[in-house]
N, C-alpha and C positions, 0 to 999 in steps of 0.2 A: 504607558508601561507595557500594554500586552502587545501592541507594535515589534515592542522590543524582544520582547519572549517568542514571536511568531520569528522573528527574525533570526535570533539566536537560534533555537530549534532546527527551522531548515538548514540552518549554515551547518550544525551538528550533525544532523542527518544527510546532508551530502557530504559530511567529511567520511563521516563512517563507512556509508557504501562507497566512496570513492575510492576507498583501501579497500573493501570488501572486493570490489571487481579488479584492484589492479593483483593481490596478489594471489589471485587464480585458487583460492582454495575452494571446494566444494561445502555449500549450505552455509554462506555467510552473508548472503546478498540475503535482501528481501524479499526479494522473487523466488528463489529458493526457497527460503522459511514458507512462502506460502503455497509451494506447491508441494513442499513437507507435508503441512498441518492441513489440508485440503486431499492431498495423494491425488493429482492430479495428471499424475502421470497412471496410475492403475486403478483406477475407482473412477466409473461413468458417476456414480451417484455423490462423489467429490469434486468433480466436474462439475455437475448442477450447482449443486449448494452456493459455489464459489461462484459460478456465473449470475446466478441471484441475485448474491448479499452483491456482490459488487454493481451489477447494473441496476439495483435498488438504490444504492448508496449514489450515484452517479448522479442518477435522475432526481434523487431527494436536494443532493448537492446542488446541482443545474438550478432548479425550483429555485432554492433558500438562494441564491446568488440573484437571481434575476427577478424575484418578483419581492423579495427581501421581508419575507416570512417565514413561518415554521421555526 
């Protein structure tokens, strides 16, 4: 069952941003939203945050995949 829901999920979420990117509107992609909620474009200290939590989550990610823990 959750095979199926992982599955589902990404197909959904590439459909959305794959509209989100073709029709060119401003703050509808993901990466947008997160350079929104971060202001990564005018805040050094929304800059850290976001370099952090992501290269935390990355390496936590890496670990829990490869040694299949946590």
């Amino acid at each position: 069952m959750w095979p199926a829901i992982w599955i589902a999920w990404t197909i959904a979420f590439a459909l959305f941003e794959g509209i989100a990117i073709a029709n060119k509107r401003n703050g509808d992609t993901l990466s947008e939203n997160f350079r929104g909620l971060f202001h990564t474009r005018t805040s050094k200290v929304g800059r850290a945050i976001f370099t952090v939590g992501w290269l935390g989550f990355a390496g936590w990610f890496a670990l829990h995949i490869l040694t299949e823990t946590m």
